[in-house]
N, C-alpha and C positions, 0 to 999 in steps of 0.2 A: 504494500500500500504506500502510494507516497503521499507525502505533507508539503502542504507549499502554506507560506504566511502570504498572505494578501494587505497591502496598507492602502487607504485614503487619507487625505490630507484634507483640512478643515482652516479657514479665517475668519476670526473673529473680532468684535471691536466689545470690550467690556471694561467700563469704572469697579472699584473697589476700593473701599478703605477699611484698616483692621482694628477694631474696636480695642482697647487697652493696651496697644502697642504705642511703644514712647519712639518708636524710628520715624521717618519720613514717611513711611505708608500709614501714620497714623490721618492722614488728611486723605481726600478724596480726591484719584487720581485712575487715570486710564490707563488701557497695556492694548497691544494688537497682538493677538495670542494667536499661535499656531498650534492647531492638534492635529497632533498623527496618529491612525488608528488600526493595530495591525490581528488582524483575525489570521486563524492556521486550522486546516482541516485538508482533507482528502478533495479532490476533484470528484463534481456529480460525474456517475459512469454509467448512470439509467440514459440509452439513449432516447427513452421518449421522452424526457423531460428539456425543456428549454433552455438551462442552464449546464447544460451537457458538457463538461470538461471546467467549470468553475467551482471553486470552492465558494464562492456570495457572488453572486453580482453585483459591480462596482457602484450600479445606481441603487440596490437595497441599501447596499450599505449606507451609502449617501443619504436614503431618507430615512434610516433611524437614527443617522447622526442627525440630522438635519431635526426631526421632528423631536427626538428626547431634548437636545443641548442645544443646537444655533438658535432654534425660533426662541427659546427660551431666555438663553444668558448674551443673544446678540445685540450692542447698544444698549443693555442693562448696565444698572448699577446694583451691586450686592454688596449686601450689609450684613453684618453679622444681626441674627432678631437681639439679641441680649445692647446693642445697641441704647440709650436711652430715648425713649420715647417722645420728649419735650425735641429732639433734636430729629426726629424723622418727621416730623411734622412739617417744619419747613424744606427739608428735603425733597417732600410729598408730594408740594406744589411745584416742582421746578423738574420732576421727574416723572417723567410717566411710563418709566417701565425702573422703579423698584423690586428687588427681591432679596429679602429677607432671608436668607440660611440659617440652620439648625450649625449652622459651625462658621467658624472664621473661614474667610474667604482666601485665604492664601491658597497658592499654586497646588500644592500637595492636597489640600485637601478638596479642593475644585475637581482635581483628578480623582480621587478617591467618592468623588460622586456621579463623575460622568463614566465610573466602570461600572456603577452599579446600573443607570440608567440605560446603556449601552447593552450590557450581558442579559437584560431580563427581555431582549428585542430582537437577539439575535436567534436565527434558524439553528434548528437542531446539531447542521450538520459543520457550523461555522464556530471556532471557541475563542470569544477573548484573548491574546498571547499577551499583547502588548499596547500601552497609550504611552504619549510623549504629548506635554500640555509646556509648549516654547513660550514664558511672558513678556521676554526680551528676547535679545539676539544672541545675548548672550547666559541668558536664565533659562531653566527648565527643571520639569520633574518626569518623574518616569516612574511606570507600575509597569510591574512583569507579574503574569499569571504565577510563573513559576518560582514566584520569590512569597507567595500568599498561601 
């Protein structure tokens, strides 16, 4: 049987600022994020099906990344909810695509949400290997299936 990993590539535009942090990311500030998304499985060998010799097709893939994470954290601004309240209220007004995280929005854990959202979408025969979530050109984080 062989294994091929498959990636698509994703571009992003999302604000964030991290609530009790005394560095420079404690003020609200934007990154053009690049995510790469790398599935590994076997090639379909059913020749009646359509996808006959892919392990995903490149445009599925595309729309669950698309539908779980871009539509959602694209030109968003995320905030941790434990945030104080008095101060998202003028935020409220001046934003209209807020979202509120159950966690600090830094890199690492931005990734660690969009594997969960990513894995519960993918086809049986397609497995999570690999994400790569770039905030800079020079910054990144990375989840490997096989480090979990």
């Amino acid at each position: 049987m062989n294994v091929i990993r498959i990636t698509k590539e994703f571009d992003f535009e999302m604000a964030h600022a991290l609530f009790g942090y005394t560095g420079a990311c404690k003020d609200i500030h934007g990154h053009s994020y690049k995510l790469s998304v790398t599935v590994i499985g076997s090639p379909i060998t059913d020749k009646a099906r359509p996808e006959l010799g892919m392990v995903i097709d490149f445009t599925v893939l595309k729309g669950i990344v698309n539908t779980s994470i871009i539509e959602h954290f694209d030109h968003s601004l995320v905030l941790n909810k434990e945030f104080p309240q008095s101060k998202l209220e003028g935020i409220n007004k001046i934003s209209g695509r807020l979202l509120l995280a159950d966690y600090q929005p830094t890199c690492e854990n931005l990734l660690l949400d969009f594997v969960e959202r990513i894995r519960k979408n993918l086809p049986e025969n397609a497995i999570l290997h690999h994400l790569k979530l770039r905030e800079t050109a020079s910054s990144y984080a990375e989840w490997f299936a096989t480090d979990n």
